[in-house]
mmCIF file of the N, C-alpha and C atoms, coordinates in Angstrom:
data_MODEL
# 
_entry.id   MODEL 
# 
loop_
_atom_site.group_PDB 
_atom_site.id 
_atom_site.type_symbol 
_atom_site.label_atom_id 
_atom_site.label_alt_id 
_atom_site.label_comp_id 
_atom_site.label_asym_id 
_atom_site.label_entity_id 
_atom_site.label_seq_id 
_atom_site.pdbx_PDB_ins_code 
_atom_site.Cartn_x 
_atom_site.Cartn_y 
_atom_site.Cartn_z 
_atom_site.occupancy 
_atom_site.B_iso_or_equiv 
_atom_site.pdbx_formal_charge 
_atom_site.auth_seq_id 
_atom_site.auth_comp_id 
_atom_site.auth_asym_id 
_atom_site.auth_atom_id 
_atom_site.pdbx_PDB_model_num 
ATOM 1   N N  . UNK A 1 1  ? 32.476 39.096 12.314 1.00 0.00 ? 1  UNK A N  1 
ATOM 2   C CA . UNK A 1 1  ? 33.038 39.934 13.338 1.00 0.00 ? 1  UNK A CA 1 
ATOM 3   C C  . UNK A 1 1  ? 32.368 41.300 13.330 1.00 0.00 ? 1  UNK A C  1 
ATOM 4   N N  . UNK A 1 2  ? 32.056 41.690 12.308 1.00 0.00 ? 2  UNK A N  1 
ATOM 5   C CA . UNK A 1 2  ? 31.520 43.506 12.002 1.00 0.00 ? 2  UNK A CA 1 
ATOM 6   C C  . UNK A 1 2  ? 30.100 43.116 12.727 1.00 0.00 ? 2  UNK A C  1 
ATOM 7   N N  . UNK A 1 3  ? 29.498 41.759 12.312 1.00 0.00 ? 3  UNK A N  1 
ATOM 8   C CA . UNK A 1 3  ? 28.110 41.833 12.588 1.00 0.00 ? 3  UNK A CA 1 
ATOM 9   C C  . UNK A 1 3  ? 27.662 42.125 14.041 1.00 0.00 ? 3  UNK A C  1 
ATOM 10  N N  . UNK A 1 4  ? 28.785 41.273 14.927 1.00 0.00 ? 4  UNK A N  1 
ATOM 11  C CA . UNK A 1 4  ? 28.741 41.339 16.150 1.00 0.00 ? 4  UNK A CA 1 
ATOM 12  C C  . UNK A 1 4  ? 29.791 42.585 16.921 1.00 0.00 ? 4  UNK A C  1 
ATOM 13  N N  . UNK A 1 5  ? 30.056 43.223 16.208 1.00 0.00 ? 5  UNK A N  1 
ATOM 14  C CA . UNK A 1 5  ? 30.991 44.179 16.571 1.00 0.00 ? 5  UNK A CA 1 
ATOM 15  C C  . UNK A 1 5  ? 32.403 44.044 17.380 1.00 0.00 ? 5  UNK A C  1 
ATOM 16  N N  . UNK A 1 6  ? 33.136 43.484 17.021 1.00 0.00 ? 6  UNK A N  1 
ATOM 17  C CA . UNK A 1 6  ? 33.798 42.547 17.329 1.00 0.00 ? 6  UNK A CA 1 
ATOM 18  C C  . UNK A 1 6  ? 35.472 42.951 16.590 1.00 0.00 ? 6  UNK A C  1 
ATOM 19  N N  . UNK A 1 7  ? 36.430 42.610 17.487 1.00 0.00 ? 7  UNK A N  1 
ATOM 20  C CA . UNK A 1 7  ? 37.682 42.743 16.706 1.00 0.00 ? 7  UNK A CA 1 
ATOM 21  C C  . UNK A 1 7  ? 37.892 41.053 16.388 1.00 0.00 ? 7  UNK A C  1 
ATOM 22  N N  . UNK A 1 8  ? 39.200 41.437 15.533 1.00 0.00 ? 8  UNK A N  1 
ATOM 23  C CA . UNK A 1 8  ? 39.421 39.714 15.017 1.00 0.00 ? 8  UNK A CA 1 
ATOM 24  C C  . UNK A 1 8  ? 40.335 39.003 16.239 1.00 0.00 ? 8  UNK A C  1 
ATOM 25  N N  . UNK A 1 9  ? 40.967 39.626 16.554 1.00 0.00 ? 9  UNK A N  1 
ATOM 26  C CA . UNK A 1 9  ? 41.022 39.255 17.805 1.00 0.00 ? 9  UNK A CA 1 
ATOM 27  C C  . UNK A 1 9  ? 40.755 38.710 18.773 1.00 0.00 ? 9  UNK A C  1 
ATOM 28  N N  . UNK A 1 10 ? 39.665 39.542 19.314 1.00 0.00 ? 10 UNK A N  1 
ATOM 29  C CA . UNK A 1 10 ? 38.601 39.040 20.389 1.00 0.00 ? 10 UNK A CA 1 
ATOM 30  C C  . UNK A 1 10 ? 37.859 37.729 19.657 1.00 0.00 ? 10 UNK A C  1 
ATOM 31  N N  . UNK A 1 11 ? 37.730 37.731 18.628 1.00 0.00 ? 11 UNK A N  1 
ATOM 32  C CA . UNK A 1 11 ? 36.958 36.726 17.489 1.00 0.00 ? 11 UNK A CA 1 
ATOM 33  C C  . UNK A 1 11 ? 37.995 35.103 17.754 1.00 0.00 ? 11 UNK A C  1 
ATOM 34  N N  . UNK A 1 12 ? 38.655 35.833 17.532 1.00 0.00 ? 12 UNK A N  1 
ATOM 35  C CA . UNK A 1 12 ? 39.803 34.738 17.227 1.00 0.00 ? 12 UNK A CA 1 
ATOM 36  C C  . UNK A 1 12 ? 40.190 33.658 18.805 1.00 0.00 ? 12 UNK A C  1 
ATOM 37  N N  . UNK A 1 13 ? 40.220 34.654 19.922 1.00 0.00 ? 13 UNK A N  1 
ATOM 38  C CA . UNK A 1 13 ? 40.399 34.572 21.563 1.00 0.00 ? 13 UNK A CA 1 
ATOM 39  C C  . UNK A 1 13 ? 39.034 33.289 21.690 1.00 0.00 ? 13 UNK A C  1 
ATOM 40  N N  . UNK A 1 14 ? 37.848 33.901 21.530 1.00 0.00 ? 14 UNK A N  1 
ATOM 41  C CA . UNK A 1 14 ? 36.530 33.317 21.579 1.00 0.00 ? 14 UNK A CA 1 
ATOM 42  C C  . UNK A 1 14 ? 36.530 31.699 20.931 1.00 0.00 ? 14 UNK A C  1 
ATOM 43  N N  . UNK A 1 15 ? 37.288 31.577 19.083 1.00 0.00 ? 15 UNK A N  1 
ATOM 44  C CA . UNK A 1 15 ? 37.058 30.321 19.035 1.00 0.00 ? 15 UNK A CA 1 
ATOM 45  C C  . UNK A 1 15 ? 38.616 29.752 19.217 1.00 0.00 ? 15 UNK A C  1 
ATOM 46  N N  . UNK A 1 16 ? 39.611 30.139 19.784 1.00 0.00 ? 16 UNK A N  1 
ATOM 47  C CA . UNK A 1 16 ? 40.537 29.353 21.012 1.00 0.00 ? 16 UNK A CA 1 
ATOM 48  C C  . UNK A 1 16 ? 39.857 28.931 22.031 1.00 0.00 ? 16 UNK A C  1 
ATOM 49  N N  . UNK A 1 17 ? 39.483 29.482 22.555 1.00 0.00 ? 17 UNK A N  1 
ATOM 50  C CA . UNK A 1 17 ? 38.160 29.145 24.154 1.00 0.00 ? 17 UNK A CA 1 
ATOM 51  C C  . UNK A 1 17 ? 37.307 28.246 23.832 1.00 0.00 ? 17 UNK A C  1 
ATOM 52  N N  . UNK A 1 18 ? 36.867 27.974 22.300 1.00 0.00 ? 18 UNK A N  1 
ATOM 53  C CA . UNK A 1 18 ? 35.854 26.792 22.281 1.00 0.00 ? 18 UNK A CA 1 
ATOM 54  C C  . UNK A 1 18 ? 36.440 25.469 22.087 1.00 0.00 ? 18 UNK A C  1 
ATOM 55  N N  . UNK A 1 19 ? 37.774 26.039 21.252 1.00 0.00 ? 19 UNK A N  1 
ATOM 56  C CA . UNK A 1 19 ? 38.789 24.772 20.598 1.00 0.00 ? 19 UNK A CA 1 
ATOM 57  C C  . UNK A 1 19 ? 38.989 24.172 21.903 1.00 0.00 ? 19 UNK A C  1 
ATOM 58  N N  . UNK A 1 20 ? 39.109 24.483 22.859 1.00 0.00 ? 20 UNK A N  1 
ATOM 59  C CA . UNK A 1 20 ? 40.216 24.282 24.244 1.00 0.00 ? 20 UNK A CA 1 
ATOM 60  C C  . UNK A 1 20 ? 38.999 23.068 24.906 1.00 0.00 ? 20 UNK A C  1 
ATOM 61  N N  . UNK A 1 21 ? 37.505 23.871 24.840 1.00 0.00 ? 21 UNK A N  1 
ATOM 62  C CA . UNK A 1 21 ? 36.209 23.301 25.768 1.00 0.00 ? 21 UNK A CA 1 
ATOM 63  C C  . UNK A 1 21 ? 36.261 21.816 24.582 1.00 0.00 ? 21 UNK A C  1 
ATOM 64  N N  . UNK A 1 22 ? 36.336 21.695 23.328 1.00 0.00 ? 22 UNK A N  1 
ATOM 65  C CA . UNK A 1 22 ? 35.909 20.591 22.515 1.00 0.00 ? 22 UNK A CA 1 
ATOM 66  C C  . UNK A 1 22 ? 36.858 19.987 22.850 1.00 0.00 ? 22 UNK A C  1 
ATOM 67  N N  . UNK A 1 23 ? 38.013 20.049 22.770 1.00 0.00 ? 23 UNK A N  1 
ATOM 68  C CA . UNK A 1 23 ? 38.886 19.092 23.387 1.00 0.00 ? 23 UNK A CA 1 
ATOM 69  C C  . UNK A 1 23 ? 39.032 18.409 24.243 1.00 0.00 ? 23 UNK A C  1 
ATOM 70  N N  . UNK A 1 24 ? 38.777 19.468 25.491 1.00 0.00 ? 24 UNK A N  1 
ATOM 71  C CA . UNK A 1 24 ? 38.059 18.575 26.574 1.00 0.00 ? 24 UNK A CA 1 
ATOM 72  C C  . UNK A 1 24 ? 37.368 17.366 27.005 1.00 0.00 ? 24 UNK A C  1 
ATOM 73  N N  . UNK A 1 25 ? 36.037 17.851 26.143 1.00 0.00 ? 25 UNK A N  1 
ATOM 74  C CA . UNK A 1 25 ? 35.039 17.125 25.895 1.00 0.00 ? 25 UNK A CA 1 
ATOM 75  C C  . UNK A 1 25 ? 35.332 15.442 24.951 1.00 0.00 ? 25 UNK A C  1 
ATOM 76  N N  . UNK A 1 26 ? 35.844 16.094 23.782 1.00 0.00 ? 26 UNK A N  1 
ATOM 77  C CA . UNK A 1 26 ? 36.718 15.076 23.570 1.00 0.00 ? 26 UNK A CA 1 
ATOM 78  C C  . UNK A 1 26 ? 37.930 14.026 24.279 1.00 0.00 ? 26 UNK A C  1 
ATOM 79  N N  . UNK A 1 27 ? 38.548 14.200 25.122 1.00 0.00 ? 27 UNK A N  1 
ATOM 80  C CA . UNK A 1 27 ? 39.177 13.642 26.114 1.00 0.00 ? 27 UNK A CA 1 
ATOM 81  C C  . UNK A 1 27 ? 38.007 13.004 27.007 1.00 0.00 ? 27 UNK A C  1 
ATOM 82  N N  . UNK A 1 28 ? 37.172 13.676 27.595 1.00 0.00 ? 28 UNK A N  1 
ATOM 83  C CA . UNK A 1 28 ? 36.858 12.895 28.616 1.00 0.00 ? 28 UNK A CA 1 
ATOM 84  C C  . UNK A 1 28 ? 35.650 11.681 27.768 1.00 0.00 ? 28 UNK A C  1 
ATOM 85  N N  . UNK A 1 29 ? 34.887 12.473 26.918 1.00 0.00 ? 29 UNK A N  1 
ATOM 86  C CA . UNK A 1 29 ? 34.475 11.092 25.863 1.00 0.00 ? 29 UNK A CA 1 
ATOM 87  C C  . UNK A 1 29 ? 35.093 9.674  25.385 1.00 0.00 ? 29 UNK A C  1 
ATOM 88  N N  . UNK A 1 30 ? 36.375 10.165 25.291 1.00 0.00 ? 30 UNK A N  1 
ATOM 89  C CA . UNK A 1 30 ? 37.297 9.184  24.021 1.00 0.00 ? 30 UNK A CA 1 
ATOM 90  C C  . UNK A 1 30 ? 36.993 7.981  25.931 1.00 0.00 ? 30 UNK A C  1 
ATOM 91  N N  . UNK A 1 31 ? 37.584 8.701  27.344 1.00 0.00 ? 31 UNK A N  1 
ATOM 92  C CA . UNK A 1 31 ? 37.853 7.170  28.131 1.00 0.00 ? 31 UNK A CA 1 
ATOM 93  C C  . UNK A 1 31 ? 36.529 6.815  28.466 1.00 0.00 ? 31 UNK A C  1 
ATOM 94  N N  . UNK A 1 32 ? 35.626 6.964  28.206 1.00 0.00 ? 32 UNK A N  1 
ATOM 95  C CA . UNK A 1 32 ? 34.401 6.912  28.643 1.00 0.00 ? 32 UNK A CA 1 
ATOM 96  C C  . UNK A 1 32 ? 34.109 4.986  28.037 1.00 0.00 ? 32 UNK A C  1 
ATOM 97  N N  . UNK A 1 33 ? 33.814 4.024  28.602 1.00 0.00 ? 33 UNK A N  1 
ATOM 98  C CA . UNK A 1 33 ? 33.094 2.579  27.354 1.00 0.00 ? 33 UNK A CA 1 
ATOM 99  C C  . UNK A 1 33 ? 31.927 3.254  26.662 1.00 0.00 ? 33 UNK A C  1 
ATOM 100 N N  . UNK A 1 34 ? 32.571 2.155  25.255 1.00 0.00 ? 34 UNK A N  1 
ATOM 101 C CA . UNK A 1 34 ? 31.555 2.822  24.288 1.00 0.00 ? 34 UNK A CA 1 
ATOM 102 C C  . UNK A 1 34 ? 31.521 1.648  23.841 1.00 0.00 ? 34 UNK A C  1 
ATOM 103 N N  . UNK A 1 35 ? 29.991 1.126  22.845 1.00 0.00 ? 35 UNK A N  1 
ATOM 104 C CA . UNK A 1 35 ? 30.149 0.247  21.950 1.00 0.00 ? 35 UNK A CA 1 
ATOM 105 C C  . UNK A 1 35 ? 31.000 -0.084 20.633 1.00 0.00 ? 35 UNK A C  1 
ATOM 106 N N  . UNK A 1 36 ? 31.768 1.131  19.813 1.00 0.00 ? 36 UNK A N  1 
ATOM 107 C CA . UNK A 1 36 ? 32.564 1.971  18.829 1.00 0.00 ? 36 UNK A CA 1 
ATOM 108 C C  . UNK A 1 36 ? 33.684 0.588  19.377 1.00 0.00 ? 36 UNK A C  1 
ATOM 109 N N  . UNK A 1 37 ? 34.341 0.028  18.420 1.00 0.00 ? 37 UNK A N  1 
ATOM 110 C CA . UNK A 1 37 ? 35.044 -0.674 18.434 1.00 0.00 ? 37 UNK A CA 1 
ATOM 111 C C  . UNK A 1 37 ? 36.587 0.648  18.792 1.00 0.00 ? 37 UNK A C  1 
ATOM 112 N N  . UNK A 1 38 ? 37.372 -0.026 19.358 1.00 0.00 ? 38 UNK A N  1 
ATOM 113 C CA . UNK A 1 38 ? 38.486 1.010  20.001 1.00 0.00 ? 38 UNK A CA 1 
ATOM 114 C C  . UNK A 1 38 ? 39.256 1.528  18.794 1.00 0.00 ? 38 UNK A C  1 
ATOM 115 N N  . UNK A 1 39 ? 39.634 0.823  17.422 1.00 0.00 ? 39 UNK A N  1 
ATOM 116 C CA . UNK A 1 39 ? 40.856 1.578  16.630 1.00 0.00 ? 39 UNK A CA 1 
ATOM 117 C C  . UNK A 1 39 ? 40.029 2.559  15.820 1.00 0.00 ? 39 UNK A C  1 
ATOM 118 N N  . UNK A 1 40 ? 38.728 2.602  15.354 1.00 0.00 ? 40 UNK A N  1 
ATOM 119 C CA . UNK A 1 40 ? 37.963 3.680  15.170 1.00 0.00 ? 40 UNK A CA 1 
ATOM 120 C C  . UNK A 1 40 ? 38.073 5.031  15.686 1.00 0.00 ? 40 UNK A C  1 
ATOM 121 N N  . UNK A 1 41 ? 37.442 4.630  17.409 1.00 0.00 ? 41 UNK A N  1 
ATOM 122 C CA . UNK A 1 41 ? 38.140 5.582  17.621 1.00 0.00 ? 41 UNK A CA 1 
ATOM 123 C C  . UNK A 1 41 ? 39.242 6.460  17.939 1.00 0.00 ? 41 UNK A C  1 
ATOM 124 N N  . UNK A 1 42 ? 40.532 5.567  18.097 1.00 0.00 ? 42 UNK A N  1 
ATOM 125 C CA . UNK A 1 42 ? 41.235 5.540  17.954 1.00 0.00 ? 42 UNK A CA 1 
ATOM 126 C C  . UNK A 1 42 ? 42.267 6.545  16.482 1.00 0.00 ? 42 UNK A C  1 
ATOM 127 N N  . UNK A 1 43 ? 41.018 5.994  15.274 1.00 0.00 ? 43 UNK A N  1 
ATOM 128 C CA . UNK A 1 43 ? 41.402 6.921  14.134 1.00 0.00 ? 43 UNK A CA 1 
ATOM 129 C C  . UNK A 1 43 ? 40.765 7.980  14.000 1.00 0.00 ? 43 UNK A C  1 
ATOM 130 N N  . UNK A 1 44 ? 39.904 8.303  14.784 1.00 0.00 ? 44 UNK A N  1 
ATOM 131 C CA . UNK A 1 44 ? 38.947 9.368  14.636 1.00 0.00 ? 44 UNK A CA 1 
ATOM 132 C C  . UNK A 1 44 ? 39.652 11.033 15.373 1.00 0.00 ? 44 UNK A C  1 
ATOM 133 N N  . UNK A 1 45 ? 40.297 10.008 16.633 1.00 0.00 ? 45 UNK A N  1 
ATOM 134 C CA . UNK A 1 45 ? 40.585 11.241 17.496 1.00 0.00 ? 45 UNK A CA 1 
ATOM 135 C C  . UNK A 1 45 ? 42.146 11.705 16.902 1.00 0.00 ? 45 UNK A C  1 
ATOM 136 N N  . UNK A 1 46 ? 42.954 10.549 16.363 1.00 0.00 ? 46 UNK A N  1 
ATOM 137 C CA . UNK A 1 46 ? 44.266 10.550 15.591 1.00 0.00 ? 46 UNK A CA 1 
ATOM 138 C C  . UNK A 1 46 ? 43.710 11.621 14.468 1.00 0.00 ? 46 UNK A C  1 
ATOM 139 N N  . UNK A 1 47 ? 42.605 11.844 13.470 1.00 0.00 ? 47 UNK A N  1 
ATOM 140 C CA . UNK A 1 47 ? 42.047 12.569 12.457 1.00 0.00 ? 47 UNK A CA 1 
ATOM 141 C C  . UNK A 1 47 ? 41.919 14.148 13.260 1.00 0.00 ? 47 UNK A C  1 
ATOM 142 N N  . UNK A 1 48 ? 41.666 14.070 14.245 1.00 0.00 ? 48 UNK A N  1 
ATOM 143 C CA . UNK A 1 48 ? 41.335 15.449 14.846 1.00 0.00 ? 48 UNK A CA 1 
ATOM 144 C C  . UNK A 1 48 ? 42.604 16.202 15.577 1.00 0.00 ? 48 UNK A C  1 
ATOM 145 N N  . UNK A 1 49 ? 43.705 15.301 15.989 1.00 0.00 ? 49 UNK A N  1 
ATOM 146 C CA . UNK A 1 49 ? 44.500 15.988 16.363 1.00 0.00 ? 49 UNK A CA 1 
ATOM 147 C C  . UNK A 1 49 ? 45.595 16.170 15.056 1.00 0.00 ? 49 UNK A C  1 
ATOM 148 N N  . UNK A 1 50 ? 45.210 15.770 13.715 1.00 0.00 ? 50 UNK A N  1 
ATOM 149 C CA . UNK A 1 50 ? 46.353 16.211 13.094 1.00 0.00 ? 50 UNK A CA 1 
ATOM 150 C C  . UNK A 1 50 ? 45.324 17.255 12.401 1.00 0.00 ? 50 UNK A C  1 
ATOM 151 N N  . UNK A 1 51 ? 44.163 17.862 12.320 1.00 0.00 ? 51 UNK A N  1 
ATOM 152 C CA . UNK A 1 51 ? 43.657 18.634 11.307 1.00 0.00 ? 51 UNK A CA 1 
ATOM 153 C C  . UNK A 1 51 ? 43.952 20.090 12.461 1.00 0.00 ? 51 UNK A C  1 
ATOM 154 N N  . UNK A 1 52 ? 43.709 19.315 13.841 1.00 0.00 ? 52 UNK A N  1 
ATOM 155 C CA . UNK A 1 52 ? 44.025 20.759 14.793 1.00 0.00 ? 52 UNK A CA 1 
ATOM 156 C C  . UNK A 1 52 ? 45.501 21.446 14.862 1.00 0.00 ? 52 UNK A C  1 
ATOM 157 N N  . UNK A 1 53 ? 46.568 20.420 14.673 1.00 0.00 ? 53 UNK A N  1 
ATOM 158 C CA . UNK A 1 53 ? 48.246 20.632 14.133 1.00 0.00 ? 53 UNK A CA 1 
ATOM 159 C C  . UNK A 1 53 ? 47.861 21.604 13.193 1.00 0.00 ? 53 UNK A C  1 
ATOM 160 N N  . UNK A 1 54 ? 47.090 21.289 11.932 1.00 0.00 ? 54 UNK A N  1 
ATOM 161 C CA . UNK A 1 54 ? 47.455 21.778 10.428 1.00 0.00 ? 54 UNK A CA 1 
ATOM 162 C C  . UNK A 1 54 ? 46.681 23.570 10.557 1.00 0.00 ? 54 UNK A C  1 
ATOM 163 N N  . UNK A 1 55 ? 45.472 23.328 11.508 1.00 0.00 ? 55 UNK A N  1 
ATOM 164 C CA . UNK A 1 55 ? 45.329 24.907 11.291 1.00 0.00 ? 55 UNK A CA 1 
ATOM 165 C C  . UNK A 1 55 ? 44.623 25.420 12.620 1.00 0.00 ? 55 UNK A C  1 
ATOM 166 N N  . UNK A 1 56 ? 45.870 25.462 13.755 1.00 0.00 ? 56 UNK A N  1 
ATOM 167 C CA . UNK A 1 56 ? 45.792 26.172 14.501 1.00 0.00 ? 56 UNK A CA 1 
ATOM 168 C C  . UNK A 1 56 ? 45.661 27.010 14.677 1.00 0.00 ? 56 UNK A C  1 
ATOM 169 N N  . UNK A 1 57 ? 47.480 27.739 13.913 1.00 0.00 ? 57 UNK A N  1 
ATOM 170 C CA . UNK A 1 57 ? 48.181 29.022 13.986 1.00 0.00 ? 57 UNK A CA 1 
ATOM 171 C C  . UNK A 1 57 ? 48.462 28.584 12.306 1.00 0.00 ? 57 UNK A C  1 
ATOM 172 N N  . UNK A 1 58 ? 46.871 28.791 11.834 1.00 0.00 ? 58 UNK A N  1 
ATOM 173 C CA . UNK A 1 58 ? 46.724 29.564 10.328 1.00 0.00 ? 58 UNK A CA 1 
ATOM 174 C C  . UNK A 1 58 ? 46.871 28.533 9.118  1.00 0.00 ? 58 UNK A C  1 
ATOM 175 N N  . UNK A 1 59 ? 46.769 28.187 8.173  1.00 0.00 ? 59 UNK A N  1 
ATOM 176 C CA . UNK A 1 59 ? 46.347 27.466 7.034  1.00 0.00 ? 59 UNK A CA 1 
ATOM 177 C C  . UNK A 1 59 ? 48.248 26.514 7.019  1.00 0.00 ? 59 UNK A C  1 
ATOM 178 N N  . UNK A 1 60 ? 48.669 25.652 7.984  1.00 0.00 ? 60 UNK A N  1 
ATOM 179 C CA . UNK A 1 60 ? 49.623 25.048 7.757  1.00 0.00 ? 60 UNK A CA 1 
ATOM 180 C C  . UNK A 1 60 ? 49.939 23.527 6.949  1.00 0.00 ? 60 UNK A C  1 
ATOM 181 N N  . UNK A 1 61 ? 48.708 23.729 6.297  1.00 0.00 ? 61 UNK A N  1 
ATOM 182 C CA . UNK A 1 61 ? 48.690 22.625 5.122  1.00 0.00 ? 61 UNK A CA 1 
ATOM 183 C C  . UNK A 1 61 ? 49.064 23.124 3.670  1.00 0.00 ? 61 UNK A C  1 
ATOM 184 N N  . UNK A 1 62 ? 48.437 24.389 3.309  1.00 0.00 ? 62 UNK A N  1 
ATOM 185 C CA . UNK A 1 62 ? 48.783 25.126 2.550  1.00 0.00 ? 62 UNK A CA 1 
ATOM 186 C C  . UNK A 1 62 ? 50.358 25.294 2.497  1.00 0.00 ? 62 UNK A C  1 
ATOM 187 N N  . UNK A 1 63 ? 50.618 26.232 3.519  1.00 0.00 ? 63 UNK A N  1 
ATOM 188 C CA . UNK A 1 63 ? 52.187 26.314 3.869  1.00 0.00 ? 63 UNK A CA 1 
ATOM 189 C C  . UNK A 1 63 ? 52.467 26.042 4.918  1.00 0.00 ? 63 UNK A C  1 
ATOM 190 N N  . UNK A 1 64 ? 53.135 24.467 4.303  1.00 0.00 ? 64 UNK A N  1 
ATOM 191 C CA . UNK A 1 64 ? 54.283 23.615 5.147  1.00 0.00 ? 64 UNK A CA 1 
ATOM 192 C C  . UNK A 1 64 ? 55.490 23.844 5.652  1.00 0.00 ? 64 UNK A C  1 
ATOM 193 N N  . UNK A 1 65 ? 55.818 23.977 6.546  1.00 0.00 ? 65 UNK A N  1 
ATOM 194 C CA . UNK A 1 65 ? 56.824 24.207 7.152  1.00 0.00 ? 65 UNK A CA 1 
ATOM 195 C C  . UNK A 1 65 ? 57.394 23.751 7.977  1.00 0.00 ? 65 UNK A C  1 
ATOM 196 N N  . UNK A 1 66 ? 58.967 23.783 8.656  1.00 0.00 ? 66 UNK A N  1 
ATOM 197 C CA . UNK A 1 66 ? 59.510 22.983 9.562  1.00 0.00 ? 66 UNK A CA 1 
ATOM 198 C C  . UNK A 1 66 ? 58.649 22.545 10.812 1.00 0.00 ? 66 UNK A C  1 
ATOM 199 N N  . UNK A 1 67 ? 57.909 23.117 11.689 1.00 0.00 ? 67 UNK A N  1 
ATOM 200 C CA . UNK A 1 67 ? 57.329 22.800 12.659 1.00 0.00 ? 67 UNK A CA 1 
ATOM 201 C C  . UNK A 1 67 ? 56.353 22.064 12.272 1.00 0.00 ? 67 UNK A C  1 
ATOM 202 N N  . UNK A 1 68 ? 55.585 22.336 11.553 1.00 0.00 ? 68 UNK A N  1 
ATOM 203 C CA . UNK A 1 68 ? 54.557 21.431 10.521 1.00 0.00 ? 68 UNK A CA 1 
ATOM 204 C C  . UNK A 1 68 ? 55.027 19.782 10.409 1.00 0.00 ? 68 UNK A C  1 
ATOM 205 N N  . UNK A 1 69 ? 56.073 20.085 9.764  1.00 0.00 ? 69 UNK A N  1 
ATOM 206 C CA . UNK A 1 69 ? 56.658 18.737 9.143  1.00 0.00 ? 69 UNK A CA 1 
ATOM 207 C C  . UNK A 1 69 ? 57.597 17.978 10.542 1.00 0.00 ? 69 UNK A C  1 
ATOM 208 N N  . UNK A 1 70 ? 58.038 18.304 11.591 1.00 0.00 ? 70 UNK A N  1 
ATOM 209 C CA . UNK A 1 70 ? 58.689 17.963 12.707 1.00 0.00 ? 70 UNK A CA 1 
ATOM 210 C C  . UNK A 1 70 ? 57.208 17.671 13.284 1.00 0.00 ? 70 UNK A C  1 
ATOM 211 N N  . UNK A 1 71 ? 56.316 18.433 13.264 1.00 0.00 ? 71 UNK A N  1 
ATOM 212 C CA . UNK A 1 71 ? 55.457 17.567 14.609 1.00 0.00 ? 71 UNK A CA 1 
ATOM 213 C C  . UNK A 1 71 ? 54.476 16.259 13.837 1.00 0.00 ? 71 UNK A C  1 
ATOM 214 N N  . UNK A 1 72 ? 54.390 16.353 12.527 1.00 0.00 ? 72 UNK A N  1 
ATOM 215 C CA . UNK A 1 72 ? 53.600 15.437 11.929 1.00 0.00 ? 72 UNK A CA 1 
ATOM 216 C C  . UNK A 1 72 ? 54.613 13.863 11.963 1.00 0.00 ? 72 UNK A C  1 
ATOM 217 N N  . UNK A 1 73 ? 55.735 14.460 11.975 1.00 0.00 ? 73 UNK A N  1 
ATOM 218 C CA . UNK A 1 73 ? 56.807 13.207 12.511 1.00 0.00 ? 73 UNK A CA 1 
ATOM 219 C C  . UNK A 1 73 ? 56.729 13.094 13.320 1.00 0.00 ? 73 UNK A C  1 
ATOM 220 N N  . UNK A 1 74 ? 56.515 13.535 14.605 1.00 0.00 ? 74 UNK A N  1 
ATOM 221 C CA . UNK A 1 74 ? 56.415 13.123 15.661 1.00 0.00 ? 74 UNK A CA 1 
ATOM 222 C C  . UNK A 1 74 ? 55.301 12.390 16.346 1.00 0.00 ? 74 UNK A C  1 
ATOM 223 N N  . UNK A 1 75 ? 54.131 12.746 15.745 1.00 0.00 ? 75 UNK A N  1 
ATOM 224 C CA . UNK A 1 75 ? 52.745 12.791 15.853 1.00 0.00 ? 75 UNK A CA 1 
ATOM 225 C C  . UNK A 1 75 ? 52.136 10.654 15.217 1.00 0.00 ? 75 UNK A C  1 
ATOM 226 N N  . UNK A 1 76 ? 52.854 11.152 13.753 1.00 0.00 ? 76 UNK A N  1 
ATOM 227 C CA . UNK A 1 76 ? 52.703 10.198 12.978 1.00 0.00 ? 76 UNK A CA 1 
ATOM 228 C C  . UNK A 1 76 ? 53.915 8.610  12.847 1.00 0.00 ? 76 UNK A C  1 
ATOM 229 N N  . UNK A 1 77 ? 54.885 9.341  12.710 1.00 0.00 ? 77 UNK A N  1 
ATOM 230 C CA . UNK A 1 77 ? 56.312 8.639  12.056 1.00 0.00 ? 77 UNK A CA 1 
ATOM 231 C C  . UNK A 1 77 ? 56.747 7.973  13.326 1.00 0.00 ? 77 UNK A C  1 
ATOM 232 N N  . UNK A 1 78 ? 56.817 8.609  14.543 1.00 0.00 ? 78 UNK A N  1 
ATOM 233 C CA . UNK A 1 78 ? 57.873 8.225  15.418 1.00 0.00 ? 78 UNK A CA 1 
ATOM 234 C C  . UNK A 1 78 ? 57.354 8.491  16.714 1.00 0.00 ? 78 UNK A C  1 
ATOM 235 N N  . UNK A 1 79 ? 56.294 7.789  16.895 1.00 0.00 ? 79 UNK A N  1 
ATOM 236 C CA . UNK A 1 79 ? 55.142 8.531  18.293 1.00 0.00 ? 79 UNK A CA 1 
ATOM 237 C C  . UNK A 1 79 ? 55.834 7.306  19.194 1.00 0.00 ? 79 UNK A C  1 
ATOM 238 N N  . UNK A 1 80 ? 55.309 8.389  20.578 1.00 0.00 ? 80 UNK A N  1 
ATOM 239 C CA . UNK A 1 80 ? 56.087 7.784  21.710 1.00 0.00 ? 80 UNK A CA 1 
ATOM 240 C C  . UNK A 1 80 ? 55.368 6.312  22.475 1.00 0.00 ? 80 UNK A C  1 
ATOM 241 N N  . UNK A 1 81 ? 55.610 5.413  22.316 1.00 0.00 ? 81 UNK A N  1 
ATOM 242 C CA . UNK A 1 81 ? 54.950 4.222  22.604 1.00 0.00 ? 81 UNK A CA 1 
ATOM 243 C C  . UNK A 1 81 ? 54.212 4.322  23.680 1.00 0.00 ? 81 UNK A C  1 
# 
């Protein structure tokens, strides 16, 4: 951030804005035919949306907490068919 002169902030704004574009990208990839057998990817994109849960809004693997532990149930335990 110092290098580029930069608040953490604005730092922080910038890789929300990229998180948001990869996702995207990811979505419109995942319906795309692929040769990738489907539960692969299937576990791949399941791998990315729980590491994006865990540190969105800050190191929530470290410290677990109710919202943490309610959406990983929801996510994981008890997903909507």
């Amino acid at each position: 951030m110092k290098q580029y002169g930069v608040s953490e902030e604005e730092a922080c704004d910038e890789m929300n804005r990229r998180v948001v574009i990869a996702w995207k990208e990811i979505n419109e990839e995942f319906l795309k035919p692929t040769e990738a057998a489907s539960p692969i990817l299937v576990r791949a994109l399941n791998l990315a949306r729980v590491i994006d849960l865990l540190y969105k809004n800050g190191d929530n693997y470290t410290q677990v907490g109710k919202v943490t532990k309610d959406s990983v149930a929801v996510l994981l335990i008890d997903p909507i068919p």
